[in-house]
N, CA, C and O atoms as CSV, one atom per row, in Angstrom:
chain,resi,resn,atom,element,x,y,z
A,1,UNK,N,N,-5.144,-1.403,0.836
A,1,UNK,CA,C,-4.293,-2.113,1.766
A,1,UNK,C,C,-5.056,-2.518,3.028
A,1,UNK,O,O,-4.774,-3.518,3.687
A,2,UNK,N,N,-6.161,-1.562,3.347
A,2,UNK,CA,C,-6.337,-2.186,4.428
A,2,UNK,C,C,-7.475,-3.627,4.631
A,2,UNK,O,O,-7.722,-4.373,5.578
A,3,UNK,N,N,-8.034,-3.514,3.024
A,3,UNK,CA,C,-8.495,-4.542,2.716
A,3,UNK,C,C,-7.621,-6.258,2.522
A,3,UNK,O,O,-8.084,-7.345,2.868
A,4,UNK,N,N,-6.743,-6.082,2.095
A,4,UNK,CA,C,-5.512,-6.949,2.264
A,4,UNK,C,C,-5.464,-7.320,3.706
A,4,UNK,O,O,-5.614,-8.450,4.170
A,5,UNK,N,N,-5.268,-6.371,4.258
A,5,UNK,CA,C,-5.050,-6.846,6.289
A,5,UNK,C,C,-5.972,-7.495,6.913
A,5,UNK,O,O,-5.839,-8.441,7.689
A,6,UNK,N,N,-7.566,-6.611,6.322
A,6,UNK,CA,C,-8.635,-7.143,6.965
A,6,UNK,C,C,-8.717,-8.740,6.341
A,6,UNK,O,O,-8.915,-9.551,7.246
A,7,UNK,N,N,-8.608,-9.335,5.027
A,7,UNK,CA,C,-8.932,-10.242,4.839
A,7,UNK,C,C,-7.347,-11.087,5.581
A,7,UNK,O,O,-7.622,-11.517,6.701
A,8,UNK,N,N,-6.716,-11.209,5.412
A,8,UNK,CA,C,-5.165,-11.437,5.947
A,8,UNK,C,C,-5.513,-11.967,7.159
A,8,UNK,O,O,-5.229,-13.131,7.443
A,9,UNK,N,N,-6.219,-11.085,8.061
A,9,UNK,CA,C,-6.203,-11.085,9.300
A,9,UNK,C,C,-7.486,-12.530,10.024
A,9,UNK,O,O,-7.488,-13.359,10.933
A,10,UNK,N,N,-8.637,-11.952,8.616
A,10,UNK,CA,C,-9.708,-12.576,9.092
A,10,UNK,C,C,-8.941,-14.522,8.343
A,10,UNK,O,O,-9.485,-15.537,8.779
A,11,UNK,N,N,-8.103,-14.619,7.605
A,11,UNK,CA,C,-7.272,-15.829,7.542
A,11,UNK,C,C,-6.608,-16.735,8.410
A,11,UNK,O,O,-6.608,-17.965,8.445
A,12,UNK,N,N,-5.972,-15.766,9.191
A,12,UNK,CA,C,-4.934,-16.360,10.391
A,12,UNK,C,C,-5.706,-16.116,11.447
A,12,UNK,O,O,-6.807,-15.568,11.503
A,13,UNK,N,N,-4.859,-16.688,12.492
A,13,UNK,CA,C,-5.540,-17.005,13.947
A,13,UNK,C,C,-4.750,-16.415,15.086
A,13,UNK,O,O,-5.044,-16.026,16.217
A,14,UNK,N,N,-3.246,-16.516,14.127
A,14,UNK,CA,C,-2.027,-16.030,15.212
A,14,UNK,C,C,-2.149,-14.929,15.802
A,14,UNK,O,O,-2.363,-14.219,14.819
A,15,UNK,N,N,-2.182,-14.056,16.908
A,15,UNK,CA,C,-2.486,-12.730,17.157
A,15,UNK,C,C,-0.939,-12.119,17.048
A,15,UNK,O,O,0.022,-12.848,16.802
A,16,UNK,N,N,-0.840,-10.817,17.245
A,16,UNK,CA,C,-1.674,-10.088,17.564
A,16,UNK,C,C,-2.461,-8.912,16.545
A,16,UNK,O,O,-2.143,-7.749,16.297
A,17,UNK,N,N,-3.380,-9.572,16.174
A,17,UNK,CA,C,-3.883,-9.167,14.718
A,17,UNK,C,C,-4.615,-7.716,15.153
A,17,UNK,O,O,-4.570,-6.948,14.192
A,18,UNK,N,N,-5.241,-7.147,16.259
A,18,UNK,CA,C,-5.952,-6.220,16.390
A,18,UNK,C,C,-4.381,-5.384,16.420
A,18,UNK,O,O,-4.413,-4.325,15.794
A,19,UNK,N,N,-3.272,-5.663,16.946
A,19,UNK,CA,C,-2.648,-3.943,16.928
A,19,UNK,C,C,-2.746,-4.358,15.395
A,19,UNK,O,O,-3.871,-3.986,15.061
A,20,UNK,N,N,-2.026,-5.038,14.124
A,20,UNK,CA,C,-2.332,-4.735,12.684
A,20,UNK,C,C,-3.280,-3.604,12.126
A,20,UNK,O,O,-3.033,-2.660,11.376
A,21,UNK,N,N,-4.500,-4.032,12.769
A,21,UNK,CA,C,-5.718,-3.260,12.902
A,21,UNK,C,C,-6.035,-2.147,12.974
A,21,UNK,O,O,-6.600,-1.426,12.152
A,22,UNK,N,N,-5.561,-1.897,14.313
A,22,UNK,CA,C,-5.430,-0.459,14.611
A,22,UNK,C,C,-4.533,0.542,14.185
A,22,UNK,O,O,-4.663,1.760,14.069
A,23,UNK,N,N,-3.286,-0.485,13.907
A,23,UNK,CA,C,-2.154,0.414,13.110
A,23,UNK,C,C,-2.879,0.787,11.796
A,23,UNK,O,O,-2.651,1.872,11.260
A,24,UNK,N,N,-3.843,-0.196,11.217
A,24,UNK,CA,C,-3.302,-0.185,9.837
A,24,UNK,C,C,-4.449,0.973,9.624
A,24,UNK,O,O,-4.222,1.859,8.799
A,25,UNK,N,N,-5.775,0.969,10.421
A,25,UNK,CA,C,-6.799,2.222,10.514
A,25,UNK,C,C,-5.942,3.288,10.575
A,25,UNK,O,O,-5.354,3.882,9.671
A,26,UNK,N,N,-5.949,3.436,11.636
A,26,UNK,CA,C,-5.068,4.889,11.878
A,26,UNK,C,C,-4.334,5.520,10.960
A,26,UNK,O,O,-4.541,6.699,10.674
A,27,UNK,N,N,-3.396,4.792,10.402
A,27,UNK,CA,C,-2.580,5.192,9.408
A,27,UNK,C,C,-3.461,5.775,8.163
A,27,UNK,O,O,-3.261,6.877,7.651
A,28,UNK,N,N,-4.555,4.769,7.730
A,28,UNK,CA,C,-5.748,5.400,6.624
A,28,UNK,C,C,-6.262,6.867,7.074
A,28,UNK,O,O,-6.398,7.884,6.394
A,29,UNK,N,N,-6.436,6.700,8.068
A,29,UNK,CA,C,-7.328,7.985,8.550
A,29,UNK,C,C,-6.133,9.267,8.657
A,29,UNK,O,O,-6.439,10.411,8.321
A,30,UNK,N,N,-4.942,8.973,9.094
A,30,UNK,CA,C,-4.002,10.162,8.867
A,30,UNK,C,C,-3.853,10.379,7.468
A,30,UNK,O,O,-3.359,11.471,7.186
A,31,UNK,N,N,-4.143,9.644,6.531
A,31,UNK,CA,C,-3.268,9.787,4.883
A,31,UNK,C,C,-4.803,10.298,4.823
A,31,UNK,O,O,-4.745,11.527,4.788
A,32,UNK,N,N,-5.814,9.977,4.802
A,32,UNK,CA,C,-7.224,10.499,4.847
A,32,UNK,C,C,-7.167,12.258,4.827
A,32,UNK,O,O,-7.305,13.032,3.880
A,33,UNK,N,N,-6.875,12.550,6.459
A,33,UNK,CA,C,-6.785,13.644,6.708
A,33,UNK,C,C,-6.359,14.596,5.961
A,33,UNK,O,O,-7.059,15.549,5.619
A,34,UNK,N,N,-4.709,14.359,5.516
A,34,UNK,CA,C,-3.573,14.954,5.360
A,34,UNK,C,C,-4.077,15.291,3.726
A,34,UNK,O,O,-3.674,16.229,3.038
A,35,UNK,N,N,-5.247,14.055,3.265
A,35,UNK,CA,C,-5.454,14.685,1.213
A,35,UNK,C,C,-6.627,15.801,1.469
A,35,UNK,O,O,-7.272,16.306,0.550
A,36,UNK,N,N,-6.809,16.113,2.870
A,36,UNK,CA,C,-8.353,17.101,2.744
A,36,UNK,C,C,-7.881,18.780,2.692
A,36,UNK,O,O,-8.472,19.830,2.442
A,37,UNK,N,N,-6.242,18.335,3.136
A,37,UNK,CA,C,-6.053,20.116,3.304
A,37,UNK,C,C,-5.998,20.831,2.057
A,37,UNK,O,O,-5.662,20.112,1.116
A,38,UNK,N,N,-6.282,22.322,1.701
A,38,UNK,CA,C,-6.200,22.559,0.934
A,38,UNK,C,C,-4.925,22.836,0.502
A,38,UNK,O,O,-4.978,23.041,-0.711
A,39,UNK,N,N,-3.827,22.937,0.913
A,39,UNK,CA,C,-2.525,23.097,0.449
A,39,UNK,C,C,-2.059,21.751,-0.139
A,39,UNK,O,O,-0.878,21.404,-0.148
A,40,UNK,N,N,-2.790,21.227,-0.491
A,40,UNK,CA,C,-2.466,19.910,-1.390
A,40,UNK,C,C,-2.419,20.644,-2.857
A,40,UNK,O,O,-1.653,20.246,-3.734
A,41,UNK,N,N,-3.168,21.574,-3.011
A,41,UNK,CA,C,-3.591,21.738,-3.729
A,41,UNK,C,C,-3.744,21.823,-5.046
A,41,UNK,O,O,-3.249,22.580,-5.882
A,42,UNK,N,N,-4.851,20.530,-5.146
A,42,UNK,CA,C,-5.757,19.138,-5.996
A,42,UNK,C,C,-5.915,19.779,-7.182
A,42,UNK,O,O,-5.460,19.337,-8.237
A,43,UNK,N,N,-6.513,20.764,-7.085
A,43,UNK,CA,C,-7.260,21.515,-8.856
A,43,UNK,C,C,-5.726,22.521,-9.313
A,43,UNK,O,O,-5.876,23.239,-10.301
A,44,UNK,N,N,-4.447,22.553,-8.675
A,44,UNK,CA,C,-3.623,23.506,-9.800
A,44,UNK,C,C,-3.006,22.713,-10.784
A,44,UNK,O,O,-2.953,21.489,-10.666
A,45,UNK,N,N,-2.463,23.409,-11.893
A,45,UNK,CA,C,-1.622,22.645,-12.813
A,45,UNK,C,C,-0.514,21.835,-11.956
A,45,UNK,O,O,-0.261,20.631,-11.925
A,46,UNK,N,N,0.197,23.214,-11.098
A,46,UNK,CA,C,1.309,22.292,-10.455
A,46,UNK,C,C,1.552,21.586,-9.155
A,46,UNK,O,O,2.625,21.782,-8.586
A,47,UNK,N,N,0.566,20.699,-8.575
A,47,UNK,CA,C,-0.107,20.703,-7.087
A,47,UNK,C,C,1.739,20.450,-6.297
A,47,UNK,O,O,2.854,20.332,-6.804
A,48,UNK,N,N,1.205,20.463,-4.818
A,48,UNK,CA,C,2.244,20.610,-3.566
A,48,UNK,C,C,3.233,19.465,-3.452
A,48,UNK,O,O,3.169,18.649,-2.532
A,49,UNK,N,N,4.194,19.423,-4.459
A,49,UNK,CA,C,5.496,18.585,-4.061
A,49,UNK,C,C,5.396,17.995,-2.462
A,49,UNK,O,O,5.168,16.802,-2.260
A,50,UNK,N,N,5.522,18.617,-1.750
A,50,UNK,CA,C,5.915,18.501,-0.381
A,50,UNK,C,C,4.917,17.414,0.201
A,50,UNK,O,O,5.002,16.275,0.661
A,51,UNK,N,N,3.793,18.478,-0.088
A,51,UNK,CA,C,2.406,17.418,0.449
A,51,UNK,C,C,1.833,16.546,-0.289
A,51,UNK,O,O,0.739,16.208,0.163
A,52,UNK,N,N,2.162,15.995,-1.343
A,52,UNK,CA,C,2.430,14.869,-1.961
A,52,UNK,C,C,3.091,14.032,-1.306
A,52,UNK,O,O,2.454,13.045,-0.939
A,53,UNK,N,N,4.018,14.078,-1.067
A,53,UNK,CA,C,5.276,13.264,-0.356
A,53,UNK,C,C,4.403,13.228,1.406
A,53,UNK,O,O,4.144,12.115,1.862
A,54,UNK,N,N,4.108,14.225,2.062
A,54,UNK,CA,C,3.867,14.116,3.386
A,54,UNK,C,C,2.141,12.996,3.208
A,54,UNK,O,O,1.989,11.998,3.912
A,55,UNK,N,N,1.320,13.342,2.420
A,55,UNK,CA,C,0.376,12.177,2.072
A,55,UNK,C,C,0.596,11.074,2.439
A,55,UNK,O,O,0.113,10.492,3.410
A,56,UNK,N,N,1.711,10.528,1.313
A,56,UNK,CA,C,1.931,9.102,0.805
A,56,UNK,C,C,2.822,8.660,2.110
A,56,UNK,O,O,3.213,7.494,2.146
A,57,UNK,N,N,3.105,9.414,3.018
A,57,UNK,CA,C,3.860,8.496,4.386
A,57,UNK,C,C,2.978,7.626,4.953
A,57,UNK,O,O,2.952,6.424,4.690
A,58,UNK,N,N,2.177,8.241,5.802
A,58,UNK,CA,C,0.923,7.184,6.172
A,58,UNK,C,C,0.668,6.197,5.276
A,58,UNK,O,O,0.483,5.073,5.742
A,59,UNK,N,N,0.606,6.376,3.894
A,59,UNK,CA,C,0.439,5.081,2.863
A,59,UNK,C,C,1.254,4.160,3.114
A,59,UNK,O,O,0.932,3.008,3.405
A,60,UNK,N,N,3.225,4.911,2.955
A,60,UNK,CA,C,3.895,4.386,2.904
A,60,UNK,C,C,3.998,3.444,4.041
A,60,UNK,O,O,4.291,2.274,3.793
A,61,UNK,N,N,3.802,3.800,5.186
A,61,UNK,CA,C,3.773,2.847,6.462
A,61,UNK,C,C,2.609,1.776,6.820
A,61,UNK,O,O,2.642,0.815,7.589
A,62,UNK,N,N,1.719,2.203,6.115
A,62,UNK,CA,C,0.423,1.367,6.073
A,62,UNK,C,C,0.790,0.330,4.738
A,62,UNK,O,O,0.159,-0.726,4.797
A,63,UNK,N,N,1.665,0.452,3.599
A,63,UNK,CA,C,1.746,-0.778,2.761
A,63,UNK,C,C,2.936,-1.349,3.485
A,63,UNK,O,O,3.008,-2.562,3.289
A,64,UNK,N,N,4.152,-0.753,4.466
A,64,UNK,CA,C,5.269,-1.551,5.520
A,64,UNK,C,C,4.244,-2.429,6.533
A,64,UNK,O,O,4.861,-3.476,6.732
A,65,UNK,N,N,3.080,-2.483,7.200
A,65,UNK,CA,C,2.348,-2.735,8.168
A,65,UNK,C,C,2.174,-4.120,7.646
A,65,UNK,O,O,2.790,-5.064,8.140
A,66,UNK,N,N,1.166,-4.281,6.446
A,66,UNK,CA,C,0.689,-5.074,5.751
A,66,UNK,C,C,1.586,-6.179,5.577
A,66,UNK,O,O,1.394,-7.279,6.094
A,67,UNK,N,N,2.996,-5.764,4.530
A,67,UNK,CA,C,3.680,-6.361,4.456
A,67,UNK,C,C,4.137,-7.303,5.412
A,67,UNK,O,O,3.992,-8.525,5.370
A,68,UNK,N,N,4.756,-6.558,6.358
A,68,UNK,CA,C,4.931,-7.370,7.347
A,68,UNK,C,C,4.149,-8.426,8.406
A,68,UNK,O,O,4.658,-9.195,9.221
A,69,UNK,N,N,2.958,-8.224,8.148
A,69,UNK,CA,C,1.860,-9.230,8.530
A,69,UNK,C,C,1.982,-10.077,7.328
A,69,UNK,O,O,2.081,-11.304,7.366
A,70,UNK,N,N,1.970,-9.391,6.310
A,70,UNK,CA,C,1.650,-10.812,5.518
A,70,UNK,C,C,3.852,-11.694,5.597
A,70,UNK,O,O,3.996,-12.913,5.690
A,71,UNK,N,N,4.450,-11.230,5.566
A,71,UNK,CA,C,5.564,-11.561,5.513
A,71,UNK,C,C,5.727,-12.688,6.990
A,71,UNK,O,O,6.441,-13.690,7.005
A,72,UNK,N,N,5.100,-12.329,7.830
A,72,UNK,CA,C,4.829,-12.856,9.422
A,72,UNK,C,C,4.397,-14.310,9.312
A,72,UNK,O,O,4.788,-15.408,9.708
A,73,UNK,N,N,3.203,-13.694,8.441
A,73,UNK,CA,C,2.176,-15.431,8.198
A,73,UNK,C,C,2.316,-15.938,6.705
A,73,UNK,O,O,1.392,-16.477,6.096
A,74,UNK,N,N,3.735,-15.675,6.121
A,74,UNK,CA,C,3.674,-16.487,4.782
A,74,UNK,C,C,3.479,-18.055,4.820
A,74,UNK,O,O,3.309,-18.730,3.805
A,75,UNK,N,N,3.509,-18.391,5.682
A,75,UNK,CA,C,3.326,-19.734,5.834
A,75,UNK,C,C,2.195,-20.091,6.250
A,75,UNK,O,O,2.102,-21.200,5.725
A,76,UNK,N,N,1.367,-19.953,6.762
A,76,UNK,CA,C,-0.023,-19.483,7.698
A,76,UNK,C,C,-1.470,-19.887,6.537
A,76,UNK,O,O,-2.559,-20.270,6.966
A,77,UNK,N,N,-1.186,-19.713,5.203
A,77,UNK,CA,C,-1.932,-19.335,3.853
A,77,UNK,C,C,-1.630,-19.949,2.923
A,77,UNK,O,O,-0.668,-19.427,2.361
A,78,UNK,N,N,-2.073,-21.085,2.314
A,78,UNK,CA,C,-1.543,-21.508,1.343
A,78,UNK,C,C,-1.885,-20.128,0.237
A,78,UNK,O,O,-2.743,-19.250,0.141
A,79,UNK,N,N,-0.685,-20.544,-0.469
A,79,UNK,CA,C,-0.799,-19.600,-1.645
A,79,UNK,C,C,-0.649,-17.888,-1.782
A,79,UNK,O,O,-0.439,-17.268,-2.825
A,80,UNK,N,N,-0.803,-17.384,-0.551
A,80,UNK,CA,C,-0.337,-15.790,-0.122
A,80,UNK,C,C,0.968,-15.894,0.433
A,80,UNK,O,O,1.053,-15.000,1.275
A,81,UNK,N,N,2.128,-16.602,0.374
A,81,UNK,CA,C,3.355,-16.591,0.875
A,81,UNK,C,C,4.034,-15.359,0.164
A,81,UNK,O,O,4.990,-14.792,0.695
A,82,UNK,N,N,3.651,-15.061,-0.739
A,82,UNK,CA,C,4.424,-13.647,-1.931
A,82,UNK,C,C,3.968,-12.565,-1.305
A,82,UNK,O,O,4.885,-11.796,-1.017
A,83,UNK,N,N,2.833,-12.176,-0.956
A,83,UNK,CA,C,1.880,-11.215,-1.080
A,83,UNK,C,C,2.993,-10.417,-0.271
A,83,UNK,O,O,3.061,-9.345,-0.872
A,84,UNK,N,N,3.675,-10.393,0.519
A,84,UNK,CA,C,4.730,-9.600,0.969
A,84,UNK,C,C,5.542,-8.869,0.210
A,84,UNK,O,O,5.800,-7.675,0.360
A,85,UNK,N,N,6.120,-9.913,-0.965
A,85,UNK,CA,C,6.838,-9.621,-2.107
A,85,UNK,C,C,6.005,-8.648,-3.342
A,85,UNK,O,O,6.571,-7.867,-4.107
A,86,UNK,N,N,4.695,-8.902,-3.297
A,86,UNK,CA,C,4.295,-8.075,-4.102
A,86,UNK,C,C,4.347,-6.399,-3.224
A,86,UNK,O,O,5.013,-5.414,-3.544
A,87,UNK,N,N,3.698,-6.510,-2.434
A,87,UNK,CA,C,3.235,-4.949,-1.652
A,87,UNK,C,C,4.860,-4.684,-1.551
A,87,UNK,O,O,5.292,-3.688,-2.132
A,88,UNK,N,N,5.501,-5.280,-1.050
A,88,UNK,CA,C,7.265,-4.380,-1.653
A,88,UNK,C,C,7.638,-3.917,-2.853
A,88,UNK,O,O,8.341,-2.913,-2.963
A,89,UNK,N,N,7.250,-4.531,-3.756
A,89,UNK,CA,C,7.378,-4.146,-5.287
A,89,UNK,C,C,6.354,-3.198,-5.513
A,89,UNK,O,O,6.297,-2.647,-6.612
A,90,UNK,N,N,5.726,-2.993,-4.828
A,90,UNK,CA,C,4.331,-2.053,-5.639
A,90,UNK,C,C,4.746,-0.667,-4.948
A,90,UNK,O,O,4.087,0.350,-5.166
A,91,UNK,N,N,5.778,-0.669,-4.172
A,91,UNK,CA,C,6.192,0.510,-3.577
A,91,UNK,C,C,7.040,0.819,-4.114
A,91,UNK,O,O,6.977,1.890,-4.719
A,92,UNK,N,N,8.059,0.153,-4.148
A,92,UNK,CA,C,9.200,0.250,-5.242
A,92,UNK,C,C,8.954,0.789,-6.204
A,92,UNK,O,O,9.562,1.847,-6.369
A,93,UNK,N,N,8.013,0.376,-7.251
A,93,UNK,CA,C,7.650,0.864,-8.263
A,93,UNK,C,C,6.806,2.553,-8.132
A,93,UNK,O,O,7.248,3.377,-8.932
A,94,UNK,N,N,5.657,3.052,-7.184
A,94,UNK,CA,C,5.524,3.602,-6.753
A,94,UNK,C,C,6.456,5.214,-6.188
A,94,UNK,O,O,6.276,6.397,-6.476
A,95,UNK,N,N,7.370,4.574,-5.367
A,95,UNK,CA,C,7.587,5.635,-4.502
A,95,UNK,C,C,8.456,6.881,-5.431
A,95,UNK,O,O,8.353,8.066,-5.114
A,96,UNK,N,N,9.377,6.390,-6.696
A,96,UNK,CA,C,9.959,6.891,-7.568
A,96,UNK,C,C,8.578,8.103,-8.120
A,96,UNK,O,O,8.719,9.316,-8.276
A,97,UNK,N,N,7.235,7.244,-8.334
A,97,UNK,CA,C,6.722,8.593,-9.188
A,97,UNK,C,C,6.549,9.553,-8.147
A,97,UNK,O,O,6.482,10.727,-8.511
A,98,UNK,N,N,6.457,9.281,-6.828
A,98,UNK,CA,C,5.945,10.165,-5.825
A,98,UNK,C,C,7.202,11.438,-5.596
A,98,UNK,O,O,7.101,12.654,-5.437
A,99,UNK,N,N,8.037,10.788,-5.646
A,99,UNK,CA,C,9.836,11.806,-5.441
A,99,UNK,C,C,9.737,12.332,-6.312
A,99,UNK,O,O,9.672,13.520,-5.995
A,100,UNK,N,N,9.651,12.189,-7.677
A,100,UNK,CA,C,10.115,12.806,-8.831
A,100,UNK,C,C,9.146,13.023,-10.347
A,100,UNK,O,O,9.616,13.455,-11.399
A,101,UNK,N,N,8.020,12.692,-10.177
A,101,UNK,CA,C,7.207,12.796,-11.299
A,101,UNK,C,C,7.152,13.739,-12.089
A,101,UNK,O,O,6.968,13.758,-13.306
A,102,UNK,N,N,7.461,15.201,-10.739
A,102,UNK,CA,C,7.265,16.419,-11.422
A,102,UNK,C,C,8.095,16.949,-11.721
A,102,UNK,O,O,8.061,18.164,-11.917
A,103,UNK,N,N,9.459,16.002,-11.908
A,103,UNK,CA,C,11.178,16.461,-12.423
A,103,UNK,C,C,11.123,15.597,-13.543
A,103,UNK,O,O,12.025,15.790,-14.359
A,104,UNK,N,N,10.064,14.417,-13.893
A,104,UNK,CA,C,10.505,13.612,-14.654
A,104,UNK,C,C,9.208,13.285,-14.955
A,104,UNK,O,O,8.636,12.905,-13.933
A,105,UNK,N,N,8.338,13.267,-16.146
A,105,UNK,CA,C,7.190,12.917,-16.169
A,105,UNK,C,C,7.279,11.224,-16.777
A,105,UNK,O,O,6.311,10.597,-16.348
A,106,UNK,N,N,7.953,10.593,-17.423
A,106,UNK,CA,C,8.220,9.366,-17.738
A,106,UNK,C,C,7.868,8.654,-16.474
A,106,UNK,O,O,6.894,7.912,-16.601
A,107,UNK,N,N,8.214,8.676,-15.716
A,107,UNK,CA,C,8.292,7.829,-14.114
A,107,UNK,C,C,7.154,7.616,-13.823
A,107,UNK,O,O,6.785,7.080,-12.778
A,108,UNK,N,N,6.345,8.069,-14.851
A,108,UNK,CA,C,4.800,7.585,-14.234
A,108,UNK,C,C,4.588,6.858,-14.898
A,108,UNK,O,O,3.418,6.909,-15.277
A,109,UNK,N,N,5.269,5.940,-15.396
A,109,UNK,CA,C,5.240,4.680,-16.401
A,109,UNK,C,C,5.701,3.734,-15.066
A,109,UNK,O,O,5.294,2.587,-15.251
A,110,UNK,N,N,6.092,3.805,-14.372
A,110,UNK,CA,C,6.224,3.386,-12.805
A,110,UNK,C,C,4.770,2.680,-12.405
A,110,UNK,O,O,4.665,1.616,-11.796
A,111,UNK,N,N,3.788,3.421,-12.834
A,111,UNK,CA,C,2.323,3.112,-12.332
A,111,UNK,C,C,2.402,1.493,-12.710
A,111,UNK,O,O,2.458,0.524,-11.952
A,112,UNK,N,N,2.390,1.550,-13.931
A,112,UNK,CA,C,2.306,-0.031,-15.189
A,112,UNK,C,C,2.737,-1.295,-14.266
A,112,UNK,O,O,2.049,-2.126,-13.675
A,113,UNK,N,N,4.014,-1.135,-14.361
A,113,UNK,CA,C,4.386,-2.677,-13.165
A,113,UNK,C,C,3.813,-2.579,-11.707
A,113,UNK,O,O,3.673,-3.677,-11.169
A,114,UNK,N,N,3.385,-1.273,-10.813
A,114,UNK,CA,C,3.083,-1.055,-9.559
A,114,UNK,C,C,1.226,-2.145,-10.035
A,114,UNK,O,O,0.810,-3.151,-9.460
A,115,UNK,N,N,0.745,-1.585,-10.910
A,115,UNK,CA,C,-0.651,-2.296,-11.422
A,115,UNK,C,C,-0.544,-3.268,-11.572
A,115,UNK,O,O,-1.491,-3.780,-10.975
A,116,UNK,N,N,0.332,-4.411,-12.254
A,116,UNK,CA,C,0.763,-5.482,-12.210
A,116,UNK,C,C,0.783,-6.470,-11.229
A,116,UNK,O,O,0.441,-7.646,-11.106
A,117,UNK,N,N,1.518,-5.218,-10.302
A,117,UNK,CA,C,1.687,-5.959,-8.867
A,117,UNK,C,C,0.589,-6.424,-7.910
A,117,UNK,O,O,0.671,-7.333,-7.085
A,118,UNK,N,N,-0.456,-5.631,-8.174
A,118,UNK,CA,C,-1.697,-5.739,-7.722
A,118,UNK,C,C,-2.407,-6.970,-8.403
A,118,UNK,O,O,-2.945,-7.855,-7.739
A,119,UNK,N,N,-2.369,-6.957,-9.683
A,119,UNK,CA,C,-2.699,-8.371,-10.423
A,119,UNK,C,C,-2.156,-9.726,-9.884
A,119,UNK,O,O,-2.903,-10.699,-9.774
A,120,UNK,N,N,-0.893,-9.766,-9.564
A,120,UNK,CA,C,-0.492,-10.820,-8.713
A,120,UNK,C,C,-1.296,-10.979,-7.719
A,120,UNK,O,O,-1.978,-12.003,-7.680
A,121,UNK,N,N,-1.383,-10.100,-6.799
A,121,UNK,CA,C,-2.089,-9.816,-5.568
A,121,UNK,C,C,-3.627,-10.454,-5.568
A,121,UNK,O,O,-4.205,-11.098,-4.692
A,122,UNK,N,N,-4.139,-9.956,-7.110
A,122,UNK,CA,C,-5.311,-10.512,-6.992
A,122,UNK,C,C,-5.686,-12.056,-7.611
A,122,UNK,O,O,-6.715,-12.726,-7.697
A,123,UNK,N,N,-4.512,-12.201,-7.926
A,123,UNK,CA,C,-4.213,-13.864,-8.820
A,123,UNK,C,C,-4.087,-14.723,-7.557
A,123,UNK,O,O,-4.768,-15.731,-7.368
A,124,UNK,N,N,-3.083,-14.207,-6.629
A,124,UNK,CA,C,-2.910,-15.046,-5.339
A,124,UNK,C,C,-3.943,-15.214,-4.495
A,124,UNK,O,O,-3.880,-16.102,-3.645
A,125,UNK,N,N,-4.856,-14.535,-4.579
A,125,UNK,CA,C,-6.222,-14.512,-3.600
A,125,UNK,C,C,-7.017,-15.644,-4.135
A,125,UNK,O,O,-7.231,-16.731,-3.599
A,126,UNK,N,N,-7.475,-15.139,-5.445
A,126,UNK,CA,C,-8.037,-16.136,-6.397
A,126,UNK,C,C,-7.809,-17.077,-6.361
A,126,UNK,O,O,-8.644,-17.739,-6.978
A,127,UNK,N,N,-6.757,-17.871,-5.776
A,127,UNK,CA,C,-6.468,-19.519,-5.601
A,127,UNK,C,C,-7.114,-19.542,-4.360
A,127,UNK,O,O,-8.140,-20.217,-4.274
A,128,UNK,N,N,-6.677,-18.888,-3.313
A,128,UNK,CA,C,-7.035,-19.661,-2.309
A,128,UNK,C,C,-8.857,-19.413,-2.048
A,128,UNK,O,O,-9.482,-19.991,-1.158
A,129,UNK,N,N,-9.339,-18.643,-2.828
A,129,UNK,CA,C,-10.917,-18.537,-2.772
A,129,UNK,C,C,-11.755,-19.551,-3.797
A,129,UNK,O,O,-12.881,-20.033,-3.681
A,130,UNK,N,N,-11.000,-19.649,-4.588
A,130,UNK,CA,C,-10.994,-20.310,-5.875
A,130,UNK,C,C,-11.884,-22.150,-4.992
A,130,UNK,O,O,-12.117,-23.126,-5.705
């Protein structure tokens, strides 16, 4: 995502693109932080419900950030006018395995269209680099 912003950003002209920036760092570096503790903990069969969920906030607000920049300048870009619509759907699809994966292991069939969504993402770029 924050590759999305950075290129997003380095697109448009409109400011105020550095708070984007700084929001959208910061937010990496807290979701950063928050996967180093060991009460995540990465190597058990059944890792930390909780801190799973406390992780993916910073994500979660860092793919709201994006969005809304790109939702800001859909017009701004030929051809990235969606890209809003995708990073909403890729959460959508997403946030279900994050709540419940480990009540429901099916839901990680959730991943499939969230991957998809990214394919758009990278189909829409592809024109305008194209």
């Amino acid at each position: 995502y924050l590759l999305l912003l950075e290129t997003g950003v380095r697109l448009t002209t409109t400011p105020p693109q550095n708070l984007y920036l700084a929001i959208g760092y910061a937010l990496a570096a807290i979701r950063i932080a928050l996967s180093l503790f060991p009460q995540n903990r990465w190597l058990d069969n059944k890792p930390a419900v909780r801190w799973g969920i406390w992780r993916n906030v910073p994500f979660l607000l860092l793919g709201l950030v994006v969005a809304v920049f790109y939702f800001r300048h859909a017009a701004t870009v030929m051809h990235l006018q969606w890209v809003w619509l995708t990073i909403t759907l890729s959460f959508a699809f997403y946030l279900p395995v994050v709540l419940w994966v480990h009540k429901e292991r099916r839901l990680g069939m959730l991943m499939l269209p969230k991957s998809c969504a990214y394919l758009w993402i990278l189909y829409m770029f592809e024109r305008v680099f194209a």
